[in-house]
C-alpha positions as CSV (number, residue, x, y, z in Angstrom):
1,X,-12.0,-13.5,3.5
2,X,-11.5,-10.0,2.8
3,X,-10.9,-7.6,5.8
4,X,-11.1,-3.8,6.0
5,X,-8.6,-2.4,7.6
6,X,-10.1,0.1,9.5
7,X,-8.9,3.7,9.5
8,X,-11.6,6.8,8.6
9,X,-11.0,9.1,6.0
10,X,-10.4,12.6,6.5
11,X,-13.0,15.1,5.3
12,X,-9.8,17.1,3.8
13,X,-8.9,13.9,1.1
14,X,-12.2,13.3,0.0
15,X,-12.0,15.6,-3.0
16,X,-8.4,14.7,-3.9
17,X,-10.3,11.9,-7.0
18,X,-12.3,14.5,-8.0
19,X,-9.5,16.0,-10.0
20,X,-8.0,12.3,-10.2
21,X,-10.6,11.1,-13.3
22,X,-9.7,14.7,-15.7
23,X,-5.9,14.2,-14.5
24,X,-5.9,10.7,-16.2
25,X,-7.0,11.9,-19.4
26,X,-5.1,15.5,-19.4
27,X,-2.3,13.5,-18.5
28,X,-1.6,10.5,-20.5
29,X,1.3,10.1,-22.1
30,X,3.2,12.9,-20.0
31,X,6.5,11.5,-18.4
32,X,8.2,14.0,-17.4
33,X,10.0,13.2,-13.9
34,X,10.5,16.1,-11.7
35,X,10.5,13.9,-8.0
36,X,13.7,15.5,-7.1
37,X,13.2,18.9,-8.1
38,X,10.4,18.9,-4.9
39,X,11.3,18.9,-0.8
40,X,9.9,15.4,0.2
41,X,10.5,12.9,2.9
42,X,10.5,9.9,0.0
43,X,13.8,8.4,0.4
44,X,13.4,7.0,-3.5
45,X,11.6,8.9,-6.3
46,X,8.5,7.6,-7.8
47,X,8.7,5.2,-10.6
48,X,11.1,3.1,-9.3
49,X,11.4,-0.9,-9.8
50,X,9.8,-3.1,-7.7
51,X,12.3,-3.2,-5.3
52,X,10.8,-0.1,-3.4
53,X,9.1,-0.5,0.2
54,X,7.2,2.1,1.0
55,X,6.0,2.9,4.8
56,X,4.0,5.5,6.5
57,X,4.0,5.6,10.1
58,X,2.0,7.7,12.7
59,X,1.4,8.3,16.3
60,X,-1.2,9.4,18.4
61,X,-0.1,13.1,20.1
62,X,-1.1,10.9,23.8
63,X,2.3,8.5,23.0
64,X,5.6,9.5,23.5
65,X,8.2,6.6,23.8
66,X,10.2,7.1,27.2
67,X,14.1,7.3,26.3
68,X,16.4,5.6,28.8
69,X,19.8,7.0,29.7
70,X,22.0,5.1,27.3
71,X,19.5,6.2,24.6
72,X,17.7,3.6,23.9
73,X,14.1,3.2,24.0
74,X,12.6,1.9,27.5
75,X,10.8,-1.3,26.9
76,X,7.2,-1.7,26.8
77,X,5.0,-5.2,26.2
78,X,2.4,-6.2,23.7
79,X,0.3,-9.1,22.7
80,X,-0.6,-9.5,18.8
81,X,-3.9,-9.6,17.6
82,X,-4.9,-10.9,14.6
83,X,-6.8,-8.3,12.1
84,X,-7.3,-10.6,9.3
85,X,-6.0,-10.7,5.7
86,X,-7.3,-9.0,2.8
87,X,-6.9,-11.1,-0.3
88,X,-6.0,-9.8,-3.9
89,X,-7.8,-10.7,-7.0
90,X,-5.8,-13.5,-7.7
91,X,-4.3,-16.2,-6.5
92,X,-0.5,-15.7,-5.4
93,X,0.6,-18.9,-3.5
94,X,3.5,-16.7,-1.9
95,X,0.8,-14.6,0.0
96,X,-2.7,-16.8,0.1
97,X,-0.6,-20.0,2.1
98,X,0.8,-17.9,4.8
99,X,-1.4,-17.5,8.4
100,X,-0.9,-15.0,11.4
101,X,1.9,-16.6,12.9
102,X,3.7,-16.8,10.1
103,X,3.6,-13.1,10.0
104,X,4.0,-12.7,13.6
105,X,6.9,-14.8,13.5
106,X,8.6,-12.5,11.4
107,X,7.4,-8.9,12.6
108,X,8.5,-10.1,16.6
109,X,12.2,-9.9,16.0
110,X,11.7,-6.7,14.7
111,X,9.6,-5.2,17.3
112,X,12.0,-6.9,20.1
113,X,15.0,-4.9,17.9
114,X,12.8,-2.0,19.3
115,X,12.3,-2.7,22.4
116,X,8.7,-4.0,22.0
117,X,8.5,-7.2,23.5
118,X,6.0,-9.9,23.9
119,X,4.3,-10.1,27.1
120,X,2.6,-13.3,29.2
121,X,0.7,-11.3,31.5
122,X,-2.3,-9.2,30.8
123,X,-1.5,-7.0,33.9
124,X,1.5,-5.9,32.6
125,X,0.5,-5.3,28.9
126,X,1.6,-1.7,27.5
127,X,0.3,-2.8,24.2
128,X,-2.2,-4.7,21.6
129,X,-0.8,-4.7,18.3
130,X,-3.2,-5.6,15.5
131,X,-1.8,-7.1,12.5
132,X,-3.3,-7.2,9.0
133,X,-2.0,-7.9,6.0
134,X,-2.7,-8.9,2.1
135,X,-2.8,-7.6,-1.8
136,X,-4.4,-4.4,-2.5
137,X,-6.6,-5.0,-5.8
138,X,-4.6,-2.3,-8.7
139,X,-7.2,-0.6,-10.9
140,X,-4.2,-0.2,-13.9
141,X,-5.9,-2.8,-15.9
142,X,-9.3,-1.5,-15.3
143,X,-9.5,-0.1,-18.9
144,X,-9.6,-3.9,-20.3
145,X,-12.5,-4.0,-17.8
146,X,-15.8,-5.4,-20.1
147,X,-17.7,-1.9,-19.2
148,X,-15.3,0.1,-20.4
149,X,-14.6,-1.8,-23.6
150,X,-18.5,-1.9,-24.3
151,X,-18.6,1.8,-23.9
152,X,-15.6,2.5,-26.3
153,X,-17.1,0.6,-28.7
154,X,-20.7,2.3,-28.5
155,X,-18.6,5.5,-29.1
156,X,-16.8,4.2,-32.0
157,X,-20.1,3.3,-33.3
158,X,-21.8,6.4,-33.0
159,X,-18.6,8.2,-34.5
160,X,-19.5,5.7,-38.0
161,X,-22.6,6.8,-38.3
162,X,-23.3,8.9,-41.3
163,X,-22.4,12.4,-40.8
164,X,-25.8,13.7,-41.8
165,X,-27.3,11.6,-38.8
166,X,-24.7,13.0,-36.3
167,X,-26.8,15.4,-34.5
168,X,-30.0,13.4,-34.5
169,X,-31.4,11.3,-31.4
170,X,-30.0,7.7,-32.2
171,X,-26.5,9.4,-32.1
172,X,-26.8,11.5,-28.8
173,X,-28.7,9.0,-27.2
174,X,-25.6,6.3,-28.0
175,X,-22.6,8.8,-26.8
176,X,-24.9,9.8,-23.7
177,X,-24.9,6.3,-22.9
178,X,-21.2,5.3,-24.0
179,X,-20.5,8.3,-21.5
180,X,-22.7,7.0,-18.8
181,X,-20.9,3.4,-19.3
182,X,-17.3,4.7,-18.6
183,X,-18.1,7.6,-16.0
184,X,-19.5,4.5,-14.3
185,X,-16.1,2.3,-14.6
186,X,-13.9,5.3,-13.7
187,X,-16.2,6.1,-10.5
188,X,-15.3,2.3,-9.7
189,X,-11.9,2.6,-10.3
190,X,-11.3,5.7,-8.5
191,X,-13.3,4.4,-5.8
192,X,-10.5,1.1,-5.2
193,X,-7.9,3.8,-5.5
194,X,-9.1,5.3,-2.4
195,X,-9.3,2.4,-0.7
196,X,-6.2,1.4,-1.7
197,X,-4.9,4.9,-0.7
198,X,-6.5,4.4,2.5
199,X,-5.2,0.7,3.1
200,X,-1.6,1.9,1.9
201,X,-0.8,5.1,4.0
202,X,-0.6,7.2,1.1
203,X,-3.7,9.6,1.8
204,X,-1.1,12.1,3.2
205,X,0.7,12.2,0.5
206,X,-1.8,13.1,-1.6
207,X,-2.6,15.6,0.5
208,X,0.7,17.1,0.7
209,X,0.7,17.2,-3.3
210,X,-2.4,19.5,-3.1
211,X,-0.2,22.3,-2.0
212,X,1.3,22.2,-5.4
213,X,-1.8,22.0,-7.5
214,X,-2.3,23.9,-11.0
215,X,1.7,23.5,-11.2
216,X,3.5,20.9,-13.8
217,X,5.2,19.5,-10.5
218,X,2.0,18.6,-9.0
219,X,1.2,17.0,-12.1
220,X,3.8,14.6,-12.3
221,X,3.9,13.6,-9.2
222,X,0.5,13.0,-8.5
223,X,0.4,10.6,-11.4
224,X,3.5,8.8,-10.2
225,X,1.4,8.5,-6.3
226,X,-1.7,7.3,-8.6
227,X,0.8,4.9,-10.2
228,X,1.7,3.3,-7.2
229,X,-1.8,3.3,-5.9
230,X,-3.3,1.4,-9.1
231,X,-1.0,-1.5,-8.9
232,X,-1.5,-4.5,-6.7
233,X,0.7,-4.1,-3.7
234,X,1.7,-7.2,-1.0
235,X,0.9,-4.6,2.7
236,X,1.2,-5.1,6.4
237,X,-0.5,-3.0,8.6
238,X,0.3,-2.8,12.5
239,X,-2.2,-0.6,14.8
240,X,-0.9,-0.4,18.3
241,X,-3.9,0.2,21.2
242,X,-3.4,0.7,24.6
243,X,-3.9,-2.5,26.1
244,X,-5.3,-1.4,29.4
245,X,-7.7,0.9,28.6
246,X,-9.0,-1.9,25.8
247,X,-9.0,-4.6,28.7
248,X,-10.3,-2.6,31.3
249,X,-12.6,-0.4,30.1
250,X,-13.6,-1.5,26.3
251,X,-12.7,1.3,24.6
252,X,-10.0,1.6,21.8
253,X,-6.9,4.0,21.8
254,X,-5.1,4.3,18.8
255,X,-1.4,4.9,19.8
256,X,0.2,4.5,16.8
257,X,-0.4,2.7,13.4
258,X,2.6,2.0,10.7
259,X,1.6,0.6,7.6
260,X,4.4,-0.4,4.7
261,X,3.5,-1.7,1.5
262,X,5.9,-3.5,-1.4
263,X,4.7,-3.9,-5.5
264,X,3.7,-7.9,-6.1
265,X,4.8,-8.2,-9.5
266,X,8.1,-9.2,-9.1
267,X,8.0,-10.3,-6.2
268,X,7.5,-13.1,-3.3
269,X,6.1,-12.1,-0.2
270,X,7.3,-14.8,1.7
271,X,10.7,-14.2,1.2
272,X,10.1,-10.4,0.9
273,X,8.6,-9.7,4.4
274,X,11.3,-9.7,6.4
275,X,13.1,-7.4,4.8
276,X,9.8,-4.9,4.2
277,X,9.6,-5.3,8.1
278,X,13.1,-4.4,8.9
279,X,12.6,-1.4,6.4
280,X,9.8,0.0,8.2
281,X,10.8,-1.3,11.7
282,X,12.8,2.2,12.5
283,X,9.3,3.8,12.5
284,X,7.6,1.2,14.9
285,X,6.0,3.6,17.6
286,X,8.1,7.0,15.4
287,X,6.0,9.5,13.6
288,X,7.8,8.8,10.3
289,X,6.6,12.6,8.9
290,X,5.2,11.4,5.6
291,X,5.5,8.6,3.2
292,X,9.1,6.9,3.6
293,X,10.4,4.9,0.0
294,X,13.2,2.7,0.3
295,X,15.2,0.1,-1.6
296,X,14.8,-3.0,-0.3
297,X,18.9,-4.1,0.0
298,X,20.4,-6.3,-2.8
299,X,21.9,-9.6,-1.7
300,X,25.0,-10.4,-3.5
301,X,25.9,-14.4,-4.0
302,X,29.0,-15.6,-4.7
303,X,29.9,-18.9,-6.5
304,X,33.5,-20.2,-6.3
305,X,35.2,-23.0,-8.0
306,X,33.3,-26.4,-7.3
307,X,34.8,-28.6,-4.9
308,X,34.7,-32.7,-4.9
309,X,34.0,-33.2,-1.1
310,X,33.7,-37.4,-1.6
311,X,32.2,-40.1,-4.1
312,X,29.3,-42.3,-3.1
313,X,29.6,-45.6,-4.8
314,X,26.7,-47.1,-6.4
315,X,24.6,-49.7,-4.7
316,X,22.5,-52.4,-7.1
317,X,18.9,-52.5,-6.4
């Protein structure tokens, strides 16, 4: 079952896609990669492989994390709660079989590695973590998408009709409507990609980029953010509440939310996830001042020489 995860969207990112639909056209084809030309918290440019986790984390300006005196961080309880999952578009057996405590099971080391640990008793409950996680549905193949296809050819047609017909009704009528056809698919598309934005943490960087707008830098790398935002992305989303003020008096308080977020082609979710958590766990409860991109780390195995450890006779049947 599909799940929103629920976080509103600020008045100041609503008119980010209206420049989104003329920046796909204006820009197609451009490649130009000017990510580290830019100051940017992104640990790895965009455009890299598929072996970049990206996380956004944020805290409410109510939570500070109490520092002990050896400088670690005092410990405070939660209990999980289960947001739900949000499916992709296809199936993906490495996502679709797992259930809440699967992903619990792997996000509680990491939260104990932070000194969040798991509490028994409601009295003494700092914390209700809400977990949600699944595929974002990518809009990169939306061109293919029958609408669109059906408009491009109603243009095509139009453009082979007899040049002394080309101002008449049948042809204005049949580019009006080929327009109307894939103004309609982009509005869909651009749509998902706010979601998806919205899902993904990457709102804020968007924002960001619209300090830089009418340059060539803001150009670029707003296509590369809409690049990662159009493809289908494995996500886990953790929004911590204050337990006691839920419990006691029904209200919610957001404390703090970190979200992190990994490309599917390519890869495997279940053996991904633990190493997308301990990526992001650094920012569990931390204000991680905007989108964070990292390498997930290579594993290097090494064969040596084959060994005979013993022979195991045969046995007739």
């Amino acid at each position: 079952m599909r799940t929103t995860v629920p976080l509103p969207i600020p008045g100041e990112f609503q008119g980010y896609w209206a420049h989104v639909s003329r920046a796909r056209c204006a820009l197609a084809g451009f490649a130009l990669v000017v990510s580290t030309m830019l100051p940017t918290p992104a640990a790895a440019g965009f455009g890299d492989d598929a072996g970049v986790v990206a996380v956004y984390s944020s805290v409410s300006p109510a939570y500070t994390r109490a520092i002990l005196p050896g400088g670690s961080f005092k410990p405070e309880t939660y209990a999980f709660g289960e947001g739900g999952s949000w499916g992709g578009s296809l199936n993906d057996f490495t996502i679709d079989k797992l259930r809440f405590l699967d992903i619990a099971r792997v996000i509680s080391p990491t939260l104990a590695g932070q000194n969040y640990l798991s509490a028994k008793d409601p009295h003494q409950t700092d914390l209700l973590i809400m977990v949600y996680w699944g595929t974002t549905n990518g809009t990169m193949d939306r061109s293919s998408s029958p609408e669109y296809q059906i408009g491009q050819q109603m243009i095509s047609g139009a453009l082979m009709m007899p040049h002394s017909s080309m101002m008449n009704a049948s042809y204005i009528s049949a580019l009006s409507q080929a327009d109307t056809m894939i103004a309609m698919t982009n509005w869909v598309r651009d749509r998902q990609d706010l979601e998806n934005a919205r899902v993904l943490g990457y709102l804020p960087e968007m924002a960001r980029l619209e300090r830089f707008r009418g340059t060539v830098f803001n150009s670029s790398l707003r296509q590369d953010v809409i690049a990662d935002v159009e493809e289908n992305r494995y996500f886990v989303v953790l929004l911590a509440y204050d337990f006691q003020t839920l419990w006691k008096h029904k209200q919610r308080k957001l404390l703090w939310e970190t979200r992190f977020s990994l490309p599917e082609r390519r890869n495997d979710f279940s053996k991904a996830l633990a190493a997308m958590t301990e990526n992001a766990a650094r920012y569990f409860g931390q204000d991680s001042h905007g989108l964070i991109r990292k390498r997930l780390p290579e594993t290097l195995v090494t064969v040596g020489e084959p060994q005979v450890l013993g022979y195991e006779s045969a046995t007739k049947k």
